[in-house]
MIRO-447408 format. One record per residue (C-alpha): residue number from 1; residue in one letter; x negated, y, z negated. Coordinates in pm, 1 decimal. Each point is the difference from the previous one (the first is absolute). Layout:
REM residues N
+------+------+----------+----------+----------+
! resi ! resn !        u !        v !        w !
+------+------+----------+----------+----------+
!  NUM !    A !        X !        Y !        Z !
...
+------+------+----------+----------+----------+
END
This chain:
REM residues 167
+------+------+----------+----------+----------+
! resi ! resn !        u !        v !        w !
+------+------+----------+----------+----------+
!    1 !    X !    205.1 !  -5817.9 !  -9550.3 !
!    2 !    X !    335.5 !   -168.1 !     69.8 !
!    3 !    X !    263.1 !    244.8 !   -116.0 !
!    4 !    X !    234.1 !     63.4 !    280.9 !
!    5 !    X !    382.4 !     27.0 !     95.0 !
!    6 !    X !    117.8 !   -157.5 !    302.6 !
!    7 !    X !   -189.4 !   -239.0 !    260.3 !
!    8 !    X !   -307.7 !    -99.3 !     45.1 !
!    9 !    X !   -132.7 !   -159.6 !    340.3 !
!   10 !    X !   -172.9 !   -345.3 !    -33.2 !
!   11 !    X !   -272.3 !     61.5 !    264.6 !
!   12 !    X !   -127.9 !   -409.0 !    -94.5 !
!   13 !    X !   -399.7 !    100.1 !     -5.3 !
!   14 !    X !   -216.8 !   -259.5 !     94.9 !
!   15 !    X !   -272.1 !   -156.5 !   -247.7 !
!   16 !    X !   -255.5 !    164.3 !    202.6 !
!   17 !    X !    158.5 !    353.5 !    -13.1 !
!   18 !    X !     62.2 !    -78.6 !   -379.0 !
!   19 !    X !   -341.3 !    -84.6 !    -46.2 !
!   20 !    X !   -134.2 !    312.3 !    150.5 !
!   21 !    X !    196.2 !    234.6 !   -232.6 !
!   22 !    X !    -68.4 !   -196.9 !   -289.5 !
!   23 !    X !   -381.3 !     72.7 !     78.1 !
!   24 !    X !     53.5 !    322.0 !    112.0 !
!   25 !    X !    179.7 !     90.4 !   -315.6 !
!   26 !    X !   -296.1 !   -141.4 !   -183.0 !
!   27 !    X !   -300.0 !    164.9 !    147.7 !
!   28 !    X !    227.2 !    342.5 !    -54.0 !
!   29 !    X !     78.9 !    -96.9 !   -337.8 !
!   30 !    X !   -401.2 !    -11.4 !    -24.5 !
!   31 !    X !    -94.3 !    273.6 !    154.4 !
!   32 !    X !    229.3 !    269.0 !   -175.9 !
!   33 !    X !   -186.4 !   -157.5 !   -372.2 !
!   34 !    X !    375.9 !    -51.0 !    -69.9 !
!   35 !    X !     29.8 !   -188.0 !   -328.0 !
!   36 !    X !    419.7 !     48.6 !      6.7 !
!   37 !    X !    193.8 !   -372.1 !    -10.6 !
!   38 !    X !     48.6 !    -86.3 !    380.3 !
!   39 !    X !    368.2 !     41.9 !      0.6 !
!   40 !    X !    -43.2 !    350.9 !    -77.5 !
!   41 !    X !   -298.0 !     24.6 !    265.6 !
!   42 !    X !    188.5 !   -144.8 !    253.0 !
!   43 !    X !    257.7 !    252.6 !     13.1 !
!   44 !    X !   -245.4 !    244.4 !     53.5 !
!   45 !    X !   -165.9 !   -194.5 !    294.7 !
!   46 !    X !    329.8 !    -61.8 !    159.2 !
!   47 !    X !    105.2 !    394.4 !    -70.9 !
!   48 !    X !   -366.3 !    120.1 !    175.5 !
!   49 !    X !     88.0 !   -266.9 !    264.0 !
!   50 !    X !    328.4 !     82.8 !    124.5 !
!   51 !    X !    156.4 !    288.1 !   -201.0 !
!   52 !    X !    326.7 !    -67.9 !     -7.4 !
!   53 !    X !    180.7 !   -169.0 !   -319.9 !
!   54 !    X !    194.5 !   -192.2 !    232.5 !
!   55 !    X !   -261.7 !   -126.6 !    195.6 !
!   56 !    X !   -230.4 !    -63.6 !   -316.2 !
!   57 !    X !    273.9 !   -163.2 !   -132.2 !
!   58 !    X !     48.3 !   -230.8 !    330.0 !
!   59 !    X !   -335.5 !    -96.4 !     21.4 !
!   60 !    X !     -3.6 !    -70.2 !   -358.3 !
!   61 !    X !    301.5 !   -245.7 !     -2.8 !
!   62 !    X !   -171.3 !   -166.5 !    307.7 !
!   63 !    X !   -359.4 !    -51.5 !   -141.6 !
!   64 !    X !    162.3 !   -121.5 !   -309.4 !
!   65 !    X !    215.7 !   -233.3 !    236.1 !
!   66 !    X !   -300.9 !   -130.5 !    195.4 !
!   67 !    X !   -221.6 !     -5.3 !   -335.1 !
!   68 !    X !    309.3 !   -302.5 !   -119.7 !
!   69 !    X !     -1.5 !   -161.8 !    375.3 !
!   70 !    X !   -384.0 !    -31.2 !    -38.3 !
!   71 !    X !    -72.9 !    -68.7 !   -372.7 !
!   72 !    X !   -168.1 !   -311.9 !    105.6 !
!   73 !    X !   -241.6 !    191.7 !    116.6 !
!   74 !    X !   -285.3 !    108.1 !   -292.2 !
!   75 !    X !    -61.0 !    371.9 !     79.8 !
!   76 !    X !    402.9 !      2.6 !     67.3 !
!   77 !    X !    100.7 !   -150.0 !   -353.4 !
!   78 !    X !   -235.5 !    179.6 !   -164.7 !
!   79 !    X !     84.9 !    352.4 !    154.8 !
!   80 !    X !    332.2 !    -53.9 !   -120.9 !
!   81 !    X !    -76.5 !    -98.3 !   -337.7 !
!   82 !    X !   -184.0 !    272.2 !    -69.3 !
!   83 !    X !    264.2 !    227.6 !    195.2 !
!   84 !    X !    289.3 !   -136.7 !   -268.2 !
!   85 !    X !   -241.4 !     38.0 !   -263.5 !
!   86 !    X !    -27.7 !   -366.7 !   -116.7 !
!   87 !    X !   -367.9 !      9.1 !     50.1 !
!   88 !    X !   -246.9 !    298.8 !    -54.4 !
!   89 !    X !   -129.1 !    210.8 !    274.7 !
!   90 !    X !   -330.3 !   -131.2 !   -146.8 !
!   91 !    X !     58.0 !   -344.5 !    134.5 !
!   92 !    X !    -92.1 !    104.9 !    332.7 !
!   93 !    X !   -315.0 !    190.6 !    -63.2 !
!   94 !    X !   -125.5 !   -308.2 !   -159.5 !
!   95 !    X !     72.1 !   -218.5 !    312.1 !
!   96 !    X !   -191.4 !    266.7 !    197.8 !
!   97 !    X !   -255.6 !    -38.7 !   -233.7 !
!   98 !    X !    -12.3 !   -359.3 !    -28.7 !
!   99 !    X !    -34.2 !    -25.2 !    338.6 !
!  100 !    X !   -244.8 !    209.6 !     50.0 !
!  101 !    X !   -172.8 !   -165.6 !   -284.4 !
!  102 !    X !     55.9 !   -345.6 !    229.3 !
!  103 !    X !   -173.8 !    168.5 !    343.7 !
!  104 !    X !   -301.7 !    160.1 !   -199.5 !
!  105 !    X !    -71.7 !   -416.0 !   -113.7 !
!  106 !    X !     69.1 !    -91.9 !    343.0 !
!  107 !    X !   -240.1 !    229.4 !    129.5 !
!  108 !    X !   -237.5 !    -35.8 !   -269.8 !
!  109 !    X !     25.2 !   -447.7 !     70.5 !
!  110 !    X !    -48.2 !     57.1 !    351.1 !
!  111 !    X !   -333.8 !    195.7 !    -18.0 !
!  112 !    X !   -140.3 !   -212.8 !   -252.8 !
!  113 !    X !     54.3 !   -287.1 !    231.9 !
!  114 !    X !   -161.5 !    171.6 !    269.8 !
!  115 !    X !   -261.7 !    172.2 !    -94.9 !
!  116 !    X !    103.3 !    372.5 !    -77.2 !
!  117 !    X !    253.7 !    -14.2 !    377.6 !
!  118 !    X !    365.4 !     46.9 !    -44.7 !
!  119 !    X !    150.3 !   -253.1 !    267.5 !
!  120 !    X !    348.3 !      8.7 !   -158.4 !
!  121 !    X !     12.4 !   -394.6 !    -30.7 !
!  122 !    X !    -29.4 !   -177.2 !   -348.9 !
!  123 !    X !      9.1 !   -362.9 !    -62.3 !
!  124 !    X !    324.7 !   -164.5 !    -67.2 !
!  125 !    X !   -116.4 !   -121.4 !   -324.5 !
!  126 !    X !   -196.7 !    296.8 !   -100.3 !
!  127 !    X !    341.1 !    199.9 !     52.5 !
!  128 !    X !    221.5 !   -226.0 !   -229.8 !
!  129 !    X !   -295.8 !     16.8 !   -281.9 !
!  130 !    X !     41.7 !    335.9 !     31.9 !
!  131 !    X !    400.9 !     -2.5 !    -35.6 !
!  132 !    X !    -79.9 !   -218.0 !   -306.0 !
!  133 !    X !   -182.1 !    244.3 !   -165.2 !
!  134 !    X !    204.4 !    293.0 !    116.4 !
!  135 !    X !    316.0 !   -135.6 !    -82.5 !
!  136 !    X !    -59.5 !   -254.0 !   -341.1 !
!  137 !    X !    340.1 !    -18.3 !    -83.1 !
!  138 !    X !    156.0 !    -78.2 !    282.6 !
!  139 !    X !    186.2 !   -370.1 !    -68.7 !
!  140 !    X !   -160.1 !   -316.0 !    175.4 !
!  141 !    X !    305.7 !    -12.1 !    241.7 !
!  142 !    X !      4.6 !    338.5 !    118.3 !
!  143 !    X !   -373.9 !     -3.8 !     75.9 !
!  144 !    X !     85.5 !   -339.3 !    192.7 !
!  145 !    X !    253.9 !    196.2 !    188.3 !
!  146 !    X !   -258.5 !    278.8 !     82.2 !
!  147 !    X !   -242.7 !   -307.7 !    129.5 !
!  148 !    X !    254.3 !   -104.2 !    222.8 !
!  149 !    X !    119.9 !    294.6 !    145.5 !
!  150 !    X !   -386.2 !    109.3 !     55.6 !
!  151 !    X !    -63.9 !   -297.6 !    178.5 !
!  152 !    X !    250.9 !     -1.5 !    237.4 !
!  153 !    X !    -19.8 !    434.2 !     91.1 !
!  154 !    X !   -373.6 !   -102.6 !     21.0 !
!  155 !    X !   -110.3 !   -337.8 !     79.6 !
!  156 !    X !   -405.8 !    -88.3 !    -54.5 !
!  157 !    X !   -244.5 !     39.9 !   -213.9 !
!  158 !    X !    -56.8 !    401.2 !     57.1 !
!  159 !    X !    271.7 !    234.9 !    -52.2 !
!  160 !    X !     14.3 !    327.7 !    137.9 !
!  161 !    X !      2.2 !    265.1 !   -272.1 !
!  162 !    X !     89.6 !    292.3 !    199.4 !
!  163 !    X !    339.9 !   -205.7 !    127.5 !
!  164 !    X !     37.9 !   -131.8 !   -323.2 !
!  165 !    X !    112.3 !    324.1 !   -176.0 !
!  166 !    X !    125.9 !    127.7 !    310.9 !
!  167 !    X !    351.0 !    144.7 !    -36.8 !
+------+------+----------+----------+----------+
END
């Protein structure tokens, strides 16, 4: 997908443009069933996007250009790990389905604290027993980190589920 003589514009996309594609190219990726390594099925979504090589080939260079500007960003890094083919395509389905996994316990807490009604809220400490169990493995410090971070994006004793897992 990056094969081409000459110039190629830098059009600088922003991390919420990059962002977009990357889920874009995702939920197509999904929808066409389309088991091929995402380097291959990226041509082919940048080839049904625009149609011409040079163009596919532009916005190629650029993605992979904002993909590097942004790789602090999770979905960002990730994306272009899996694009270079350091990391299997499978990594990604199984942080869709861990977090999926994460909002069916959230949901399931939350009713079971109130009686059968889903008010989106869970308890601050109900939601980092929950991490615990979810996520065993995860070292001491890290998990630290996570408290930290979850206590200043959501200060008090109830944390909104629905914003919590929010993009």
């Amino acid at each position: 997908y990056l094969r081409l003589n000459g110039r190629v514009r830098n059009r600088r996309l922003g991390k919420r443009e990059t962002e977009r594609l990357i889920k874009d190219v995702w939920i197509k990726k999904e929808q066409a069933r389309n088991h091929d390594p995402l380097s291959e099925f990226f041509y082919v979504y940048l080839k049904k996007r625009f149609r011409s090589h040079a163009l596919v080939v532009e916005w190629a260079y650029n993605v992979v250009d904002a993909l590097e500007r942004y790789e602090y960003d999770n979905d960002c890094e990730l994306f272009l790990k899996i694009l270079r083919g350091q990391l299997s395509d499978a990594v990604q389905i199984d942080q869709v389905d861990m977090l999926r996994n994460l909002h069916e316990a959230l949901v399931a807490i939350d009713r079971n604290a109130n009686g059968g009604t889903q008010r989106n809220v869970v308890q601050r400490t109900e939601l980092l027993k929950l991490l615990r169990r979810m996520f065993p493995t995860k070292p001491q410090a890290n998990f630290n980190a996570l408290q930290k971070a979850l206590f200043f994006e959501a200060p008090g004793s109830m944390i909104n589920s629905v914003e919590l897992l929010a993009e």
